[in-house]
C-alpha positions as CSV (number, residue, x, y, z in Angstrom):
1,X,85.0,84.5,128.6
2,X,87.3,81.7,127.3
3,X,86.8,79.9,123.7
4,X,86.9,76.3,123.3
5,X,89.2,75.7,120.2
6,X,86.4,73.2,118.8
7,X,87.5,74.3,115.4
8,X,87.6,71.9,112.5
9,X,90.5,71.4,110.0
10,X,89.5,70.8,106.9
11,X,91.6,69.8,103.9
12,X,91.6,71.6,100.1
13,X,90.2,68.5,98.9
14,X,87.3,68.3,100.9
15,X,86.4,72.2,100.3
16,X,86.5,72.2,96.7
17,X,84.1,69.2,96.7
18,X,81.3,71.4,99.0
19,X,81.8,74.4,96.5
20,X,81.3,71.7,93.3
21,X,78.5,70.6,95.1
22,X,77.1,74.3,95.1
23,X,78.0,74.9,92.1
24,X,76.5,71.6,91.1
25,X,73.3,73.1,92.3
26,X,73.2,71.8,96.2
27,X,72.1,74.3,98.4
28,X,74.7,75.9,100.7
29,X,71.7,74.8,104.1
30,X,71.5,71.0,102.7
31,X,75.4,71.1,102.9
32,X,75.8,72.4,106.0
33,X,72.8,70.2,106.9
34,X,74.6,66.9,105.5
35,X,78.5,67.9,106.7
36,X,78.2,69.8,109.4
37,X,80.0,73.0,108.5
38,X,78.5,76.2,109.1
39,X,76.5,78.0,106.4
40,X,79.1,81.3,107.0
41,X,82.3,78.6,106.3
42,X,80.6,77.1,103.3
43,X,80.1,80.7,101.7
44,X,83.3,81.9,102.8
45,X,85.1,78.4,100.3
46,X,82.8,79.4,98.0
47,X,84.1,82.5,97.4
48,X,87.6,80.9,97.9
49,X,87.7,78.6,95.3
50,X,85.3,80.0,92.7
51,X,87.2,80.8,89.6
52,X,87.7,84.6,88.8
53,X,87.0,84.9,85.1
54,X,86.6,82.4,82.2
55,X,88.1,79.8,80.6
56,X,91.9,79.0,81.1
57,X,92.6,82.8,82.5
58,X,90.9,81.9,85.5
59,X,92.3,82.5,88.9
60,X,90.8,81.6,92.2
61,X,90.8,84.3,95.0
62,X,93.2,82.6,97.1
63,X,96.1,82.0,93.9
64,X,95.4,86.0,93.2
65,X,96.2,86.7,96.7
66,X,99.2,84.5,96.7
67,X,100.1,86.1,93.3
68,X,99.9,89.6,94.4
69,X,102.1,88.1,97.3
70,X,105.2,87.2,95.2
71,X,104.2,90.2,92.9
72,X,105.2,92.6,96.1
73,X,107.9,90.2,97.2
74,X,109.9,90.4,94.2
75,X,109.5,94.5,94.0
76,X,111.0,94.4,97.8
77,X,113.9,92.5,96.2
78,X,114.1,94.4,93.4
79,X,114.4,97.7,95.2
80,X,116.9,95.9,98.0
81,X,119.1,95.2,94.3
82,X,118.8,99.1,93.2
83,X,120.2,100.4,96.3
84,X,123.1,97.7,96.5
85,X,123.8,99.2,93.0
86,X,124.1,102.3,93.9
87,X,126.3,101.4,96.8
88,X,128.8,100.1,94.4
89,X,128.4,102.1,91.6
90,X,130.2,105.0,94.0
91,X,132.8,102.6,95.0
């Protein structure tokens, strides 16, 4: 069975304004209703761009993720530095 690629692109701009609108106190059906974006993508920006904690220490899901990213990035480089030290250290 083939899949049309019907999806839609959607931009950050335009997601963050549904979740406000949640948030706001707009049912996630009237949305969908009113834009035309499935109930399952609305929740799924929800929980994308809804703040992890309070005030200024708040992180969205997605900068976490992208946190925890560079986090194990710059342990990779770290360790790829340890062993290049201990190459020359014998030298």
């Amino acid at each position: 069975m083939e899949r049309n690629n019907t999806s839609k692109k959607y931009n950050e701009d335009f997601k963050k304004t549904v979740v406000d609108l949640y948030h706001s106190g707009t049912s996630v059906k009237e949305l969908s209703n009113e834009y035309g974006v499935s109930e399952v993508t609305i929740y799924k920006w929800i929980k994308d761009f809804t703040p992890i904690g309070t005030g200024e220490e708040s992180l969205t899901p997605k900068e976490l993720a992208a946190i925890q990213k560079e986090n194990l990035r710059l342990k990779q480089e770290i360790e790829i530095l340890k062993k290049a030290m201990a190459i020359f250290a014998k030298k």
